[in-house]
C-alpha positions as CSV (number, residue, x, y, z in Angstrom):
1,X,-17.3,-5.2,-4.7
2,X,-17.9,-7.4,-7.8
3,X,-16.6,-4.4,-10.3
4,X,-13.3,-4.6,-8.1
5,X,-12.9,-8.1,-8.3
6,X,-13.7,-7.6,-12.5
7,X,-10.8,-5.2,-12.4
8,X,-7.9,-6.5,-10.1
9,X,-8.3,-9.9,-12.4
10,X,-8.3,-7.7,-15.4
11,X,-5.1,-6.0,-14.3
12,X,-3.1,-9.4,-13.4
13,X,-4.5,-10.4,-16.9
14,X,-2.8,-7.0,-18.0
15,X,0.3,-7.2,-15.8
16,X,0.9,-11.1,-17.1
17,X,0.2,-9.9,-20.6
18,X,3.5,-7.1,-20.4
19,X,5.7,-10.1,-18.9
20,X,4.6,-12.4,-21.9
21,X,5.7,-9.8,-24.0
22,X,8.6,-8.6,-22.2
23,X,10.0,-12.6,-21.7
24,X,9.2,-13.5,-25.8
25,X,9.9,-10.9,-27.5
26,X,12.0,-8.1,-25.5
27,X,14.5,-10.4,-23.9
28,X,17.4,-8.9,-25.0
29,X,16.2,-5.1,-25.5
30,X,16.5,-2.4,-23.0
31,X,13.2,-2.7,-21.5
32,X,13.6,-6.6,-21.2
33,X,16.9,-6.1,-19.1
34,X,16.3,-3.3,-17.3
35,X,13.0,-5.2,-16.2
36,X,14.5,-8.2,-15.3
37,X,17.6,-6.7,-14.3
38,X,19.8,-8.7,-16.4
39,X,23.2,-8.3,-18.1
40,X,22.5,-8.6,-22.2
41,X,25.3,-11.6,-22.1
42,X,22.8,-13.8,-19.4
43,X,19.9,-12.2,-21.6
44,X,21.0,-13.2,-24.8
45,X,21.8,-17.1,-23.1
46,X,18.3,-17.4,-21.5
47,X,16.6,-16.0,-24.3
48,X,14.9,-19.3,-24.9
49,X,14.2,-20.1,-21.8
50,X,12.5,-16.9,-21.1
51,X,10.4,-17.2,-24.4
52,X,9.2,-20.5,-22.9
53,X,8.1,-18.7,-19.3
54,X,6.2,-15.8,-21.7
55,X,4.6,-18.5,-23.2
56,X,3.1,-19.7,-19.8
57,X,2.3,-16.3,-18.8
58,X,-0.1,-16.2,-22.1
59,X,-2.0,-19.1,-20.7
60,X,-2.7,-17.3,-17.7
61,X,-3.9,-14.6,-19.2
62,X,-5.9,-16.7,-21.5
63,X,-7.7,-17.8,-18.5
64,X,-7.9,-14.7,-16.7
65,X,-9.4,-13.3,-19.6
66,X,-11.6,-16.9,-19.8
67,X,-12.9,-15.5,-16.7
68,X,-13.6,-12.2,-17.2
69,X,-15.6,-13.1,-20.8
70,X,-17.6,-15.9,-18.6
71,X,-19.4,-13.0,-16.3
72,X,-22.7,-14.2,-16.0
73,X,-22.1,-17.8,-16.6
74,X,-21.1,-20.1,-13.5
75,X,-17.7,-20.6,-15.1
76,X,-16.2,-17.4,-14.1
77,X,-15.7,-17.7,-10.5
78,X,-14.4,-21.0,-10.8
79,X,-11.9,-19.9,-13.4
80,X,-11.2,-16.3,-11.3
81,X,-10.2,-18.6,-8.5
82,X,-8.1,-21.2,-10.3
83,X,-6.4,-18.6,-12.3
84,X,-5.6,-16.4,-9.9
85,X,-4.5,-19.5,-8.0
86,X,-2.2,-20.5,-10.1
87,X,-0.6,-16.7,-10.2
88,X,-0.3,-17.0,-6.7
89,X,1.6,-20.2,-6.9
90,X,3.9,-18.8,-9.4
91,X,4.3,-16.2,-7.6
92,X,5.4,-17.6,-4.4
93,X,7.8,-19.7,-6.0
94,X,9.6,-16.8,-7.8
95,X,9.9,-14.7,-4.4
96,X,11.3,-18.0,-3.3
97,X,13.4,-19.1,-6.2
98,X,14.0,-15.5,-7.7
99,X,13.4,-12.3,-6.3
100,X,11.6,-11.1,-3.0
101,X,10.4,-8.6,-5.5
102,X,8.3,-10.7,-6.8
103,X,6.0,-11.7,-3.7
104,X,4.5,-7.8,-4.1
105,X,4.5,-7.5,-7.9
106,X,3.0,-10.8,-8.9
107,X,1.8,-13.0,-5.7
108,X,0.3,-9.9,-3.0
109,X,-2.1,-9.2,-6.2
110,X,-3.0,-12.7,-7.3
111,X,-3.9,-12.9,-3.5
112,X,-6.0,-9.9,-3.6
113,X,-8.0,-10.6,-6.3
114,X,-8.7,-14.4,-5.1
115,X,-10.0,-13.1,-1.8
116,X,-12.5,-10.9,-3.4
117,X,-13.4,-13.4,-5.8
118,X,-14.2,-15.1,-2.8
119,X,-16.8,-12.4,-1.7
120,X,-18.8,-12.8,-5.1
């Protein structure tokens, strides 16, 4: 159970890592518009904008990651659970705001992972 939990927060750590990367730096290349589904004129417009929401998703992952380096302490459930909080926050308000898409990709995970931070 506890190597589960380990693993479902390292994956959102992983998952928020590809859309920091994706949102700062491939905006405007294939992958960042066939991700995001977005025509290279509304890329190349929002291009700053999304550099500032892939600079967000690095400090989730910094405190994912936080969490996942604090095994052992009693820091990391308290981090798991806020971190993976905040995911699910974000990601309810994108599959609200955004994309439906989003509630499975981002917030159906985040929830996962809290609940079996939970069981720790």
């Amino acid at each position: 159970m506890t190597l589960i939990t380990y693993l479902l927060v390292a994956l959102i750590a992983a998952e928020h890592l590809l859309f920091l990367v994706v949102e700062m730096f491939l905006w405007t290349r294939p992958l960042g518009l066939k991700m995001f589904n977005n025509s290279l004129e509304f890329a190349q417009r929002s291009k700053a904008m999304a550099a500032n929401q892939g600079l967000y998703n690095g400090f989730l992952v910094a405190g994912l990651v936080w969490s996942l380096l604090a095994i052992g302490s009693d820091l990391s459930k308290p981090l798991m659970l806020f971190f993976t909080g905040c995911v699910i926050v974000a990601g309810l308000y994108g599959g609200y705001s955004i994309s439906r898409k989003i509630y499975i990709v981002q917030a159906l995970p985040a929830v996962i992972a809290f609940l079996f931070t939970l069981l720790i």
